[in-house]
N, C-alpha and C positions, 0 to 999 in steps of 0.2 A: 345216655342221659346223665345229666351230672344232680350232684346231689349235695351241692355244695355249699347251700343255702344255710344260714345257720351261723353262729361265729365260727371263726377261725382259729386252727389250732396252728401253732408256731412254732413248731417241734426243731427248733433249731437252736446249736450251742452257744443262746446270746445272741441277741437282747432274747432272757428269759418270759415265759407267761407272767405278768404284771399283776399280784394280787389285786382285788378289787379294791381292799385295805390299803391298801397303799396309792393308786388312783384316786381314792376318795381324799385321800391326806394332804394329795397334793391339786387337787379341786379348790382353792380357795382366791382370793385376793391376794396382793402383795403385802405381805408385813411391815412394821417398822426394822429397819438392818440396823440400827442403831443401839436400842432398847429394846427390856419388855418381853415378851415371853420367846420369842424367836435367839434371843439370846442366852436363858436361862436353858429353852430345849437345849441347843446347840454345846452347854458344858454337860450336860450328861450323853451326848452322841461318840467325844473321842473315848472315855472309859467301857462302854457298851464297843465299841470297835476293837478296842483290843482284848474283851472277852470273845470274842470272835475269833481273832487272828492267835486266841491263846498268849498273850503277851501282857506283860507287868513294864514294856517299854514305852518307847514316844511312839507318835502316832501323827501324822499328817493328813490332810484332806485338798484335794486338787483338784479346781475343775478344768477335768479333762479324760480323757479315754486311756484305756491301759496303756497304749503309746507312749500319753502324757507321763504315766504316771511310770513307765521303764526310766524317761528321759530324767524324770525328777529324779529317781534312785539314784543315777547316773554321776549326774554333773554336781552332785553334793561331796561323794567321797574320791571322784577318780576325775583325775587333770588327761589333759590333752599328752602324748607319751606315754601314759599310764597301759599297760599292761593287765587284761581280761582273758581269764580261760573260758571258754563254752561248753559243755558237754551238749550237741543237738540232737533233739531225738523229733523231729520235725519243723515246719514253717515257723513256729514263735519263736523258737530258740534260736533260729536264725537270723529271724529278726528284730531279737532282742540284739543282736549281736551285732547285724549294720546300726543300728541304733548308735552303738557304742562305735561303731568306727565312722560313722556321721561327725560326732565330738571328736575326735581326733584320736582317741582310744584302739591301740592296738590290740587287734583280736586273735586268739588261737582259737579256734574251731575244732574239737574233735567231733567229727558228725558221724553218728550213731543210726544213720536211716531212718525210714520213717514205719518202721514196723517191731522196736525193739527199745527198749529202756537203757539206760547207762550201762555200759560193764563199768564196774568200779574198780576192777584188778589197771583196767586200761587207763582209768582215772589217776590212779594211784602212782605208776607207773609217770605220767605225763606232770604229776607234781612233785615228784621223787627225783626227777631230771631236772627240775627248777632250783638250782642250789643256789643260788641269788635272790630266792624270792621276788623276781621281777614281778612275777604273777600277783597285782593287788585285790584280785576278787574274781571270784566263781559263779558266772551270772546260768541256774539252772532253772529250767521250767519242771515245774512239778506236775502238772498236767498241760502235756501240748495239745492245744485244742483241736489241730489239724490231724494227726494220728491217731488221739486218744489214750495215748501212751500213761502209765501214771507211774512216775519216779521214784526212786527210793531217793529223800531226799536226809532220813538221818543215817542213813547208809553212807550217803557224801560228806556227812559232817564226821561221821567216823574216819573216813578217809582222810579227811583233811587233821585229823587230831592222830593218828596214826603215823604220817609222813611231816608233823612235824610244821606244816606248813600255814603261815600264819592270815592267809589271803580273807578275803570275808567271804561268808558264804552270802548271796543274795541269790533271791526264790519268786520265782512269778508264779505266783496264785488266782492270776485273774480269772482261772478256769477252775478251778477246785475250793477255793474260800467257802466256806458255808455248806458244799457238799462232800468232798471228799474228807476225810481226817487231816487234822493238819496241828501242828505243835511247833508254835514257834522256841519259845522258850526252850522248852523239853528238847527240841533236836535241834537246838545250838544256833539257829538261822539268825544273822547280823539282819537284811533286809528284806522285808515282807512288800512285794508288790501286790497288789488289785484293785477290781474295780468295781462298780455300781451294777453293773447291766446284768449278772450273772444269777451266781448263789443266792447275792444281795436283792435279787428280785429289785431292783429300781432300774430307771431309764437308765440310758447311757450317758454319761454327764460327770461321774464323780472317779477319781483315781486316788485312792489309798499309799501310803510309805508307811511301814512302819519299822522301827531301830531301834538297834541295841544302842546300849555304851558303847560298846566298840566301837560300834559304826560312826555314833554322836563326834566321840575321840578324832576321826578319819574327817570327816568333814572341820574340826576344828582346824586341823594343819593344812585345809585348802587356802591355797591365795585368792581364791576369786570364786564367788558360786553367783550365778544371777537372780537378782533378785525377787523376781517371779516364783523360781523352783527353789528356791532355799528353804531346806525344810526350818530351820532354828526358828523365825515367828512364827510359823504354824505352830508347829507343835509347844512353843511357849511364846504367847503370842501379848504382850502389851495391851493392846487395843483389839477389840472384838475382829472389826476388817483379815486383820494380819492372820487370823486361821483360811482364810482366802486370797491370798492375797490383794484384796480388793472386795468387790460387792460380794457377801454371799451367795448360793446358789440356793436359794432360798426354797422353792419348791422342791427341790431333788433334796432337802435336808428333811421337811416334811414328811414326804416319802420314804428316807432313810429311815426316820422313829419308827414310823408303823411296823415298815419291815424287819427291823430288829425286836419291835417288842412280838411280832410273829414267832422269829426265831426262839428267843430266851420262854414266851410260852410254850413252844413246843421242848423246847433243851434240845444244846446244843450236839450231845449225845445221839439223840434222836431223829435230829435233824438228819446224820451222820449214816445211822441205821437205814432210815426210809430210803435214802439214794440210793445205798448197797442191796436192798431188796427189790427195788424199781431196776439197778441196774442187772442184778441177776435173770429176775425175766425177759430184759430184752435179749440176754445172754443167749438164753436157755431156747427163743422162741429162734434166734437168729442159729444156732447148732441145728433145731429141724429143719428151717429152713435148707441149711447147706446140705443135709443129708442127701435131697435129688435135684440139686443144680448146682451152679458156681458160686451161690452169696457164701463171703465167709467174712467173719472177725480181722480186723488189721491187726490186734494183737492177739497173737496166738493164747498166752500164759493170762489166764484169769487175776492173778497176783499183779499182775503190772497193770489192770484196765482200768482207768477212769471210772469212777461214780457218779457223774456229770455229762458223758459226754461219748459217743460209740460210734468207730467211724469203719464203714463197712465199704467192702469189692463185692461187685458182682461181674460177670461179662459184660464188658462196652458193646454196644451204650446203652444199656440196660438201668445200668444207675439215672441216667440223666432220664428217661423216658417213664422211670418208676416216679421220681420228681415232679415231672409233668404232670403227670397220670393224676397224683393223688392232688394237688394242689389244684387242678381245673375239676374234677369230679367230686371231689371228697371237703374241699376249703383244707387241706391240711398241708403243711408248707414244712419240707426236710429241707436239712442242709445242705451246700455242695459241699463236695469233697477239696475241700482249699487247702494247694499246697500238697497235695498227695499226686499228683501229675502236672504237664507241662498242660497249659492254656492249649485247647485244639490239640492235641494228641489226643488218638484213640483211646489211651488208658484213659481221660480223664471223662470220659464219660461212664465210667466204668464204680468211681466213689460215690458216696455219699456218706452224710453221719445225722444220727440220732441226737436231738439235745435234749437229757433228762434231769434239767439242771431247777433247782430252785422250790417255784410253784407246782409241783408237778403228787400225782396220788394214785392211787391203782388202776381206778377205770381213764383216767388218761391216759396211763400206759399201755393198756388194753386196749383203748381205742387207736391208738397209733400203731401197736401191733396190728388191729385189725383192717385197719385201712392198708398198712401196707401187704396184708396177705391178699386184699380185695387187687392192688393195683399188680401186684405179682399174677394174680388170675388174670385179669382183663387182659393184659398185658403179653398174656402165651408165656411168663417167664417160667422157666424148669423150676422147680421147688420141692423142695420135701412136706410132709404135712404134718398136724399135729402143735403147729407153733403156738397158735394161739393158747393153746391148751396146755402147751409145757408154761407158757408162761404164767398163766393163770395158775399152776401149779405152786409156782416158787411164791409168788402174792400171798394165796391162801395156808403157806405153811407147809406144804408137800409137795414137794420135789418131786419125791418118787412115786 
């Protein structure tokens, strides 16, 4: 009998649960693009974004999806020949990285698997060999969505000031902006990617840049950047239009305010906090779990995981049939494992991942643990027990 009646939970890493606040904001008619209060909002959204992104730099607004918003990082500071190191520790980094060889941008790829963060000695190492500095920039994911991995990314800036080497660091944040910790300024990052759908709690629609000097610098000595993705009127823009290049996105900016005065009410801080504690329980529920059967963590070391985002193995096809299970009886809807096996190979029935990104509070937690303990029963899967209960543990303050 399903039971499924009821809203829908979307426990998946993006497009985040959608505050009501923010739904509501963007419930309205079209505005004037011209004048008038859609213009006045729209100068206090870039300042309020990079208290966010922790930066005192420029800041760009795109509509478009993280994709969009790699490509814009992209085609501003690095030409066609230009040379990109990758460090990959899953599917985005990867695909950050054909992104870059799309534009004609030569890629090194050092690929790092999808169950393991940077080694930096190996980093170090591969820009310590670069005695020409051919290498123009470091394109790293700091949380790849597809593993869960979470990078040391002022570890990499270290590295990079260590050897000497003058490459830019640029950092995709589209999975960790708003949940994980992140310090633009403070750990040295040239370019800040993300985008709307996540942390941001808004639709999927808007793609974030933000730059240092240096970076500004790096695109001055471009010969050519297209005029769509050129960040320079964006981010100092003449005419209202040029922060879009064209019509605002007007709803999705609406949406934006809300969800940021969300944020800055709660602090940023705090924001920060809540995901580390949300994500300890799924931690703690997903170790009973494994105790009497195969589910385990992709990342091993607690220190590298995501606060957004947990992407979990169990025996194929167990993942896919847990998926099912709870989405037809329950209305709750997990992620596939993307990017963690081949399409149609056995292993890929075998992933799935948690998204604890954004909107998210203790008894949603708890309800998505308990749904998945329900479909782990129906199911006949081996399981250890007690999950619910460790996890409820770390919530209320007591671990042990």
């Amino acid at each position: 009998m399903s039971v499924a009646q009821g809203r829908e939970y979307l426990a998946i890493p993006g497009p985040s649960v959608m505050p009501e606040a923010v739904l509501r904001a963007m419930h309205r008619s079209a505005p004037n693009i011209y004048e008038g209060a859609l213009v006045e909002m729209t100068h206090g959204l870039v300042p309020d974004l990079r208290r966010v992104a922790r930066t005192r730099h420029h800041a760009a607004i795109y509509i478009s999806n993280g994709h969009g918003a790699w490509e814009a990082a992209l085609v501003n500071v690095l030409a066609p020949g230009d040379t990109v190191f990758v460090p990959a520790t899953g599917r985005f980094g990867h695909g950050w990285a054909d992104m870059a060889a799309g534009l004609g941008i030569e890629t090194q790829v050092m690929d790092f698997g999808k169950a393991s963060p940077f080694d930096l000695d190996r980093v170090a190492e591969a820009l310590r060999a670069d005695r020409s500095h051919k290498i123009k920039a470091v394109l790293a994911t700091h949380v790849d969505t597809s593993s869960s991995v979470r990078n040391d990314i002022p570890g990499l800036r270290r590295v990079l000031d260590e050897t000497g080497h003058p490459a830019l660091l640029m950092v995709d944040c589209i999975a960790s902006l708003a949940c994980d910790r992140f310090e633009m300024d403070e750990w040295g990052v040239d370019v800040t990617v993300a985008g709307s759908q996540k942390g941001l709690m808004v639709p999927p629609g808007l793609g974030f840049v933000f730059f240092s000097d240096k970076a500004a610098a790096a695109r001055v000595k471009m010969d050519r950047v297209s005029r769509y993705w050129d960040w320079v009127p964006r981010a100092n823009p003449a005419e209202y239009y040029q922060h879009f290049g064209g019509t605002a996105p007007t709803h999705h900016l609406y949406g934006l305010r809300a969800s940021l005065d969300m944020i800055f009410e709660e602090g940023i801080e705090h924001v920060w906090a809540r995901h580390a504690r949300l994500a300890q329980a799924i931690w703690a529920a997903c170790d009973a779990w494994g105790q009497g059967g195969s589910l385990r963590l992709n990342i091993s070391d607690p220190a590298m995981r995501s606060h957004a985002v947990t992407t979990l193995c169990i025996d194929a096809p167990h993942g896919a049939e847990l998926r099912k299970w709870v989405s037809e009886h329950l209305g709750l809807t997990l992620g596939l494992g993307v990017g963690m096996a081949l399409p149609g190979s056995p292993e890929a029935g075998g992933f799935f991942r948690m998204g604890h990104m954004g909107h998210v509070n203790g008894q949603m937690i708890l309800g998505l643990l308990g749904g998945v303990e329900a479909g782990l029963t129906a199911l006949g899967v081996p399981h250890g027990k007690g999950a619910v209960e460790a996890a409820a543990a770390v919530i209320a303050g007591r671990p042990d």
